[in-house]
N, C-alpha and C positions, 0 to 999 in steps of 0.2 A: 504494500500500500504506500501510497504519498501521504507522509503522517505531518503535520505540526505537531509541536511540543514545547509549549510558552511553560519558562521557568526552565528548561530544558538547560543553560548551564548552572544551574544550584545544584543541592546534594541531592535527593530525590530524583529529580527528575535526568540529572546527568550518567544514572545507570542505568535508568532507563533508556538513556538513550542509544548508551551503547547495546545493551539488549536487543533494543529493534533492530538495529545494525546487524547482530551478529544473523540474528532472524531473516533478515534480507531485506527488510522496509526501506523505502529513501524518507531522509530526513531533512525538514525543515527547522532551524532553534529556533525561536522567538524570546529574547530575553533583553528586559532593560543593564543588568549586568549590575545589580544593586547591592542582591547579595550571590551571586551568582559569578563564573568567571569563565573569561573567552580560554584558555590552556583546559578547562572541564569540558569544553564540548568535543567529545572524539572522535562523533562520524557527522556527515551531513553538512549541511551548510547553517549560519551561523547568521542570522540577520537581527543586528540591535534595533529593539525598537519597545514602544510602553505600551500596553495596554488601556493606560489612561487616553491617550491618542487614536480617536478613531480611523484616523486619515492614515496613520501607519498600518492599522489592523487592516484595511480595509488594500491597503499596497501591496501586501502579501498574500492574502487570500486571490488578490485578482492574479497575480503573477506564477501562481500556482493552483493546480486542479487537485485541491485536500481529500480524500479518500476518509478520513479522520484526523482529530482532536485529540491531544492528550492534554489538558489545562494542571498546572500544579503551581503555578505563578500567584504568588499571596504572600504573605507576613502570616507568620503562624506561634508567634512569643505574647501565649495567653499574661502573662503580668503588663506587657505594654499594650495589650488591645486594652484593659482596666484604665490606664494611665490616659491616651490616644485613641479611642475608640474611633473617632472619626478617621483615620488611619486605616483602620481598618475591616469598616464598611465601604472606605472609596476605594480603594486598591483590590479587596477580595469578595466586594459584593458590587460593586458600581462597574469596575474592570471586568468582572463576570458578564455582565449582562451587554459590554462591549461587545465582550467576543462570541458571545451569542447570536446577537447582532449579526453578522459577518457569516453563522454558521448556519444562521436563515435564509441569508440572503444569497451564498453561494451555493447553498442546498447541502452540506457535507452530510453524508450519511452516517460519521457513525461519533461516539464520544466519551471519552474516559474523562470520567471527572476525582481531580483527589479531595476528597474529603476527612472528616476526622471524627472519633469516637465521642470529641466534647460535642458536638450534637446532642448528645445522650444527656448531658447534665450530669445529676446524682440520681441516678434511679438506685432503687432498693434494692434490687438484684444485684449481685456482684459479675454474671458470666451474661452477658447483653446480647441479646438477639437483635435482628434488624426492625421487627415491629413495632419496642419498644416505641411509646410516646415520644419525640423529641424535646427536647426543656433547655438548652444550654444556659449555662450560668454568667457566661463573660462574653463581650462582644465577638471574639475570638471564635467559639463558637455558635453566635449569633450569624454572624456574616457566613460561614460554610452553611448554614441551615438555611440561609435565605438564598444562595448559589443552588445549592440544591434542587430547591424548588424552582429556581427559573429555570433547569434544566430540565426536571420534571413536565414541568408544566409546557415547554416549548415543543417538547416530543409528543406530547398530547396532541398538540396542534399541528403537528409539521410529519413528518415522513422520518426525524432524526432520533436514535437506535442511540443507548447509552448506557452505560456499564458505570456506577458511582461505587469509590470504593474508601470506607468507612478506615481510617491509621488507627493503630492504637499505638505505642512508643517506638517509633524506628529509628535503628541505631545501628553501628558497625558499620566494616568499607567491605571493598570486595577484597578476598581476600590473596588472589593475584596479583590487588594493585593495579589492576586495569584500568579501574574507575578513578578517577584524579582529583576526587573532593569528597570531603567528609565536614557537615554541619547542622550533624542533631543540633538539638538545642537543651536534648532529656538531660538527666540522669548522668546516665555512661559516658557523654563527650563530657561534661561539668565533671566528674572522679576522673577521669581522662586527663583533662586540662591540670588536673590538682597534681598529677604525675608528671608533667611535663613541666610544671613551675611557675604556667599560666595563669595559674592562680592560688593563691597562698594555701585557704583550703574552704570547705563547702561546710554546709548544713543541710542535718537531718530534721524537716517540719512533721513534729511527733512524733509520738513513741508511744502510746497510749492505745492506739488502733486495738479494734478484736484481733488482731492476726498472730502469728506464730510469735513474732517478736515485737510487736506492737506498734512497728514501723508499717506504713503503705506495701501495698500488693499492685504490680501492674505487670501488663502485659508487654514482653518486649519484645519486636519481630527486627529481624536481619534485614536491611535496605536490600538485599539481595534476590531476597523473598516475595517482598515488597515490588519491584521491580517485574518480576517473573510473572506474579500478576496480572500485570498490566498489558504484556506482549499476551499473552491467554487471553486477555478480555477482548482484545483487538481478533483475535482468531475466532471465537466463542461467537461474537457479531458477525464475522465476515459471513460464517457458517449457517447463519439462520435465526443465530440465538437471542432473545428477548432482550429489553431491559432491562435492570435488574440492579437495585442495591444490596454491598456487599461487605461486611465486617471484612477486614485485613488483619489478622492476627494468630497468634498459636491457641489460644485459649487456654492456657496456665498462665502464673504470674511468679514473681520473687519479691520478694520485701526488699525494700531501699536498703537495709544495713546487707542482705545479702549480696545483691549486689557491689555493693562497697567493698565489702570483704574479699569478691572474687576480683575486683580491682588491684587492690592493694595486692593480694598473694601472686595474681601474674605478673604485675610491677615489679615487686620487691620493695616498693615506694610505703612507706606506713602517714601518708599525707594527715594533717589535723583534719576533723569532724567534728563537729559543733553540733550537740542537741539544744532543738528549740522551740519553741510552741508549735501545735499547728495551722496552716496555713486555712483561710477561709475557702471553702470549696472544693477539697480536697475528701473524695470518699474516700474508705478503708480500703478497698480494695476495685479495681475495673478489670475484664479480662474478657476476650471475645467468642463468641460462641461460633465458630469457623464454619458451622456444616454446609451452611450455604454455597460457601464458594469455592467449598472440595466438592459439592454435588454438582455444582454448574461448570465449572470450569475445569473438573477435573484435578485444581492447585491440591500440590504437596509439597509443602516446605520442604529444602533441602539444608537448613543452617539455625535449626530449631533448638538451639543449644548454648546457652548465656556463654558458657567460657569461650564457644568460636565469636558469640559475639562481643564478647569484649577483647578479644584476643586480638581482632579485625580491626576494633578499634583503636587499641592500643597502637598497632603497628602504624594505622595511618596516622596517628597524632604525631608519632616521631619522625617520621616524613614533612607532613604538615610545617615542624620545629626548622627543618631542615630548608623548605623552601621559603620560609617568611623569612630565614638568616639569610640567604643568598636574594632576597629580593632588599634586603637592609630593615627590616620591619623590625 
């Protein structure tokens, strides 16, 4: 297929795109380069431009015959959507409905949209099906809920086929080192960064939770995994396949201190950790209920395993160290 892929050099969507590549799709980037980088795009062609800019969306669409959408272009650092919200209703919900725009009007048939788990809010369930009510609690996940629905609702109307697929904590690099960026925001890259020197050291927000060690429970999927996804959903549509939203995730989780702990022991680093209240909005525990889209798309994680995922991580942080010294940073 002739794919676009806005946000295509960021960490997400940059192994993705090597994915489709390897798959055999041609690729178009679409990226304003904000937090994204021209050296992350590996295969395809590379055209800067913003999605606040209709006149750019609209340059690219006509210069190419899109087969599919893959959108992952947004802000996704729930404490600053709180701060900035306006931020990010116009970048991830105003920008949306840009490139919806464009995906009306040149007919594209098919569309991967990245979405997120904070959709969900706090529900009382801890392993989250896709039915649930949606509620999100921070603009963060206000703005992906209302992308959503424009996408929903535009397929309703239109002839356009789309696969929406729900994050829950994605983290680690590939572990080849093929993919050439790495920038969670969770967990793993933040105990990451504590090993590298990037940052003095982190906190744990509670300790009190019902859970094993009364630290949070989340779910944590391999950017890899994540990615593999995404190339499935695109084949899964070409095939026949429906609409369809879909949780991304393993459906088990680790407490925060576990995690930590499996940082620290592959490190060798015993970095400081600070306990400290918790945080507002913060359940005990989130974790995905996957059946869906091992029944549809046939997905079976291949890196379903915190030590490769911090392991993966780790390596690319010390990489990461290596190119920010040789660019003078």
């Amino acid at each position: 297929m002739k794919v676009l892929v806005t946000g295509g050099a960021g960490y997400i969507g940059s192994h993705v795109v090597r994915q489709l590549a390897e798959a055999g799709h041609d690729i178009v980037v679409f990226d304003n380069l904000s937090t994204g980088y021209r050296w992350a795009v590996t295969a395809g062609e590379l055209v800067i431009g913003d999605l606040a800019n209709e006149a750019e969306i609209d340059q690219v669409f006509s210069s190419h015959r899109f087969d599919a959408v893959l959108h992952f272009a947004a802000n996704i650092v729930v404490p600053e959507s709180v701060t900035n919200p306006l931020k990010y209703y116009g970048n991830n919900t105003r920008n949306t409905l840009n490139l919806l725009k464009a995906v009306d009007k040149y007919k594209v048939p098919y569309m991967v949209f990245s979405s997120t788990a904070a959709v969900y809010g706090m529900p009382e369930q801890t392993v989250l099906t896709e039915d649930l009510p949606l509620a999100p609690i921070n603009p963060y996940g206000a703005s992906k809920m209302m992308s959503e629905r424009m996408v929903t609702d535009l397929a309703a109307a239109s002839g356009l086929n789309y696969v929406v697929l729900r994050y829950f904590n994605v983290a680690g690099a590939n572990p080849a080192q093929r993919a050439r960026i790495s920038g969670s925001q969770g967990l793993i890259k933040v105990a990451c960064e504590c090993v590298t020197g990037q940052r003095d050291g982190m906190s744990i927000f509670g300790t009190d939770y019902d859970t094993s060690d009364g630290t949070c429970v989340r779910d944590y999927i391999h950017v890899e995994d994540l990615a593999s996804a995404h190339v499935m959903a695109l084949d899964y549509m070409a095939n026949g396949g429906e609409s369809k939203v879909m949780n991304c995730g393993y459906g088990r989780g680790f407490t925060v201190s576990e995690v930590i702990d499996v940082v620290r022991r592959q490190s060798g680093v015993d970095f400081p950790v600070t306990k400290v209240g918790r945080r507002a909005g913060d359940p005990a525990a989130l974790m995905a209920d996957n059946a869906l889209i091992k029944k549809t798309l046939g997905w079976q994680p291949a890196y379903d395993d915190l030590e490769t995922i911090v392991g993966t991580a780790l390596a690319w942080e010390a990489i990461w160290q290596k190119k920010k010294a040789a660019a003078g940073q």
